[in-house]
N, C-alpha and C positions, 0 to 999 in steps of 0.2 A: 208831786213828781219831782226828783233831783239826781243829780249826776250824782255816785258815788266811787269816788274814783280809788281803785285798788294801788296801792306801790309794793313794787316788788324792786329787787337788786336791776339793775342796768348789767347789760352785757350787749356789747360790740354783735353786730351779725356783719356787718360788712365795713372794709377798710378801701379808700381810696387816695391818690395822692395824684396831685399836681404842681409841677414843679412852673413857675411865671417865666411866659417868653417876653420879651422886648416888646409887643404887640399887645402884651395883656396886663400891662406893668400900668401903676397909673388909676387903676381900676377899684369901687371898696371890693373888699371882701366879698361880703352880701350879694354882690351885682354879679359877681366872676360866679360864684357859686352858683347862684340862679342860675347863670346859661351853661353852665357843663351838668347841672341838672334840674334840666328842666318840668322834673317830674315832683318837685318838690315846688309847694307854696312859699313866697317870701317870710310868710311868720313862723315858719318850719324849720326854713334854716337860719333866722336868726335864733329861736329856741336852739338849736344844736349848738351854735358861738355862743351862745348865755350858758348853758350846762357842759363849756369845753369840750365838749364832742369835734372842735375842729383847732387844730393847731396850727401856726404858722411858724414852722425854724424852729418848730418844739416846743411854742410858748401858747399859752391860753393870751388871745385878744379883743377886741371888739369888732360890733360886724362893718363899722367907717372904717377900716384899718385900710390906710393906701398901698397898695402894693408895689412891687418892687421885684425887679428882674432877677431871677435865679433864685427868688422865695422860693422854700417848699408848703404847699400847705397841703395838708392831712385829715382826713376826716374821717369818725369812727361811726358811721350812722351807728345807733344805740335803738335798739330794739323796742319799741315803744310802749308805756308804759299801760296797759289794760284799762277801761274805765266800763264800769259797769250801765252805761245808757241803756235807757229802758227801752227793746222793743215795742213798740205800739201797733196794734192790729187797727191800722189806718189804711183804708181801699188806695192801690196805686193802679193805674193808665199807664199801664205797661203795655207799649208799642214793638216791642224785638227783646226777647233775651236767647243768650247762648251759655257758653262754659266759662266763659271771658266775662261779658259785659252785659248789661243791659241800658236799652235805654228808655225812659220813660217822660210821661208829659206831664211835665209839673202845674199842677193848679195853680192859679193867680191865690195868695194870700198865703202860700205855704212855704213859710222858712227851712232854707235847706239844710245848714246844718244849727247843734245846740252850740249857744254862746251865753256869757255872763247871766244875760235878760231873760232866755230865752229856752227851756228844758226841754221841752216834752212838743208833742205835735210836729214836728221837723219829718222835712224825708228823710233824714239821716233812722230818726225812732221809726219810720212806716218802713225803709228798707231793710234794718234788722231783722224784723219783723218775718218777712216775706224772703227774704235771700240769703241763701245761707251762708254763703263764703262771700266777704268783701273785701278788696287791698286793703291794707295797713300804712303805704304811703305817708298818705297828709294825716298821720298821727291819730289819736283818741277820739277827738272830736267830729271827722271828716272820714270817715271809713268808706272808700270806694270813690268819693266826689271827686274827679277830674277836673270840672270846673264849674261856676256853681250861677245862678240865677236869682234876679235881687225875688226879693220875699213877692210881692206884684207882676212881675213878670212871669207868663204863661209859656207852657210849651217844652221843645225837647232838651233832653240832657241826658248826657254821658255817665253811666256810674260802672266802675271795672271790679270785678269780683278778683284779680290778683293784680301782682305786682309786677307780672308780664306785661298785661295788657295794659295795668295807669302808664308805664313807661313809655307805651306804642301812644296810648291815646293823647296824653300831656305833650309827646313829641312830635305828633300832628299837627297841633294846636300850636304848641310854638314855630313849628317850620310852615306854617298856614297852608300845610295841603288837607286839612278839616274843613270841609266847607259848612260855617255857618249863616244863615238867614234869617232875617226877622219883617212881621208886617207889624207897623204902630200907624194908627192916624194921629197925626199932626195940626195941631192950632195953626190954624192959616193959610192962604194958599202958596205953596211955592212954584215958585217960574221956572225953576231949571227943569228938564224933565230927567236930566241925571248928574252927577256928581261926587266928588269925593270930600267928606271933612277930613283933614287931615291937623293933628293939634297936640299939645302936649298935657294930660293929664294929671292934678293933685290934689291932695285933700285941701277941701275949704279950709283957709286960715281963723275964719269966723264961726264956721259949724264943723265939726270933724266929723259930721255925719255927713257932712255933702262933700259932692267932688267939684272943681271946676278947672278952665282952661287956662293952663300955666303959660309964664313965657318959654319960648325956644329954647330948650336943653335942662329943664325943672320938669322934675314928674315924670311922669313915662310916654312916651310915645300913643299915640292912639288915631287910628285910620278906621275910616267905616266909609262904604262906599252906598249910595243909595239911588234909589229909581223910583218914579212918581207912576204909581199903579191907578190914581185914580184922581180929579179934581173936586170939589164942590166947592158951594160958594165963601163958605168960614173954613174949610179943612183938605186936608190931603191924605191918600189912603200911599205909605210907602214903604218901601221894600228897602229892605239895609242887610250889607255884606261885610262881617267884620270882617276884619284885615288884622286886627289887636282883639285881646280882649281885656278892657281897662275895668275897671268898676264904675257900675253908670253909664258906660259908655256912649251909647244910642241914646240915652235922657241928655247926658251933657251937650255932646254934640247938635244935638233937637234944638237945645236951647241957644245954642253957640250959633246958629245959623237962623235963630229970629222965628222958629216954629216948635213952642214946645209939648209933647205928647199929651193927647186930651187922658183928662185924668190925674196929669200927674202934680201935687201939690207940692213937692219937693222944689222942682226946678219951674213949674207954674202958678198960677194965682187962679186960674177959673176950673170950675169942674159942670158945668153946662147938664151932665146927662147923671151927676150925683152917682160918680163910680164909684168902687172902694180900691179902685189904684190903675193907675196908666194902661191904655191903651195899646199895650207892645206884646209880641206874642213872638218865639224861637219856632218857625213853621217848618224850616227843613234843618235836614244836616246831614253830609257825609262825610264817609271816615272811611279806612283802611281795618280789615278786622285784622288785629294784631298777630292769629296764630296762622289764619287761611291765607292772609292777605288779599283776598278777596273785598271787592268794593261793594259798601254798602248806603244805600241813601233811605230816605224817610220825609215825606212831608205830610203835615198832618194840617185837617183847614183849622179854622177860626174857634177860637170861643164863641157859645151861644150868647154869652152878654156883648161881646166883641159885635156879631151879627146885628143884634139886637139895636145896637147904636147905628150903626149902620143903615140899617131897613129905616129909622128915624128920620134921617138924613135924608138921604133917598126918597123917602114919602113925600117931603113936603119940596114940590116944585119949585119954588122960590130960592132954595138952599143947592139947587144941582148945576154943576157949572161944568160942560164938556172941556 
């Protein structure tokens, strides 16, 4: 199985321009861009400044480029290019669809979209599959993903069948009126019975595969808000509210605070119950449905192997701690 990617001629679908106030001067490129659209991934719109689809004062630049008051900057979104990924007739746990969106509960072990390593088996090939209109948005690779779930992580997510709804959905999530949830058990006990991490997120300098917690004003911001559902004697069953959504985010933070997810081998060292990946599950979510406006929530329980470690726990009296 492999991506065959068709090229066709580029053509403009949509022109926008912004001209830099004294308040946005100072800014790169990249970062400005992001927030006046937020419905676009950061590797999306640096593609667009790598293939001059965005100009500055009329000139092709890079995406560091500091900006400066009374710039004009331009951007031609360009129509994206078609890639032939293969539909895969892979079962989905579809929770709610409509005309918009649907959303569905991702199994633990299943990569959401194709990259480099990674072709076939993605919910990007099982939603092909199964749905017939997807946004175009986040380009060839990302058809409908809003926002996405590391490959071990279980539970809900957002996928918008047009470019209405990723707009409404991506602008939720940025203006944090999407409420998301998640339960992980956690290595250890912790004392607070509520709290906020709050910290600045970036990629490991030593693994570019991991993330960890930057100093003040490196990396991007990242808030997660959490509450202790349950004690035992080695572990914590606990509730997290992002506030961001960083990559990693709930693993890094887990670990930033001296408890990290059972399971997880990335940012831990024990795996106790021989999982094949963390502990964490996306149990609720609300949102605003883009065309009704109409509010819509979803919580869905536990994994059975989630349970399953659980009922462990629990059984054996020596390990339970009110």
């Amino acid at each position: 199985m492999h991506l065959r990617m068709k090229k066709r001629k580029i053509k403009a679908v949509e022109k926008k321009s912004f001209k830099i106030t004294q308040e946005e001067s100072k800014q790169r490129l990249d970062q400005f861009l992001l927030a006046k659209m937020p419905e676009m991934s950061r590797s999306h719109i640096k593609n667009m400044i790598e293939k001059g689809e965005v100009l500055v004062n009329g000139k092709t630049v890079k995406a560091g480029l500091s900006l400066k008051t009374d710039m004009l900057v331009e951007v031609a979104q360009a129509e994206p290019v078609r890639s032939s990924i293969d539909p895969e007739n892979i079962p989905l746990d579809v929770v709610y669809e409509d005309d918009d969106l649907v959303v569905i509960n991702k199994k633990q072990g299943m990569v959401v979209h194709p990259s480099s390593n990674c072709f076939s088996g993605t919910l990007v090939n099982a939603l092909l599959y199964s749905v017939k209109n997807l946004s175009g948005i986040n380009g060839t690779l990302r058809p409908g993903i809003v926002h996405r779930l590391d490959k071990d992580t279980s539970g809900l997510m957002l996928v918008a069948k047009n470019d209405l709804a990723h707009r409404s959905l991506a602008s939720q999530i940025q203006q944090k009126s999407c409420v998301r949830k998640y339960i992980s058990l956690n290595n250890g006990v912790i004392q607070k019975d509520e709290g906020q991490v709050e910290t600045y997120i970036a990629r490991n300098s030593n693994d570019r595969k991991k993330m960890s917690v930057a100093p003040d004003g490196k990396g991007k911001l990242a808030i997660s808000q959490f509450k202790v559902l349950e004690r035992y004697k080695n572990f914590t069953l606990v509730e997290w509210t992002l506030k961001t959504g960083r990559t990693h985010q709930i693993r890094v933070h887990s670990k930033h605070i001296g408890h990290t997810i059972v399971g997880d081998l990335t940012y831990g060292k024990t795996n106790p119950f021989n999982l094949k990946g963390q502990l964490l599950h996306s149990y609720y979510i609300k949102f605003m449905q883009p065309r009704t406006k109409k509010i819509l929530e979803f919580q869905i329980p536990l994994p059975d192997y989630f349970e399953e470690v659980l009922e462990k726990i629990k059984s054996s009296k020596l390990n339970w701690q009110k």
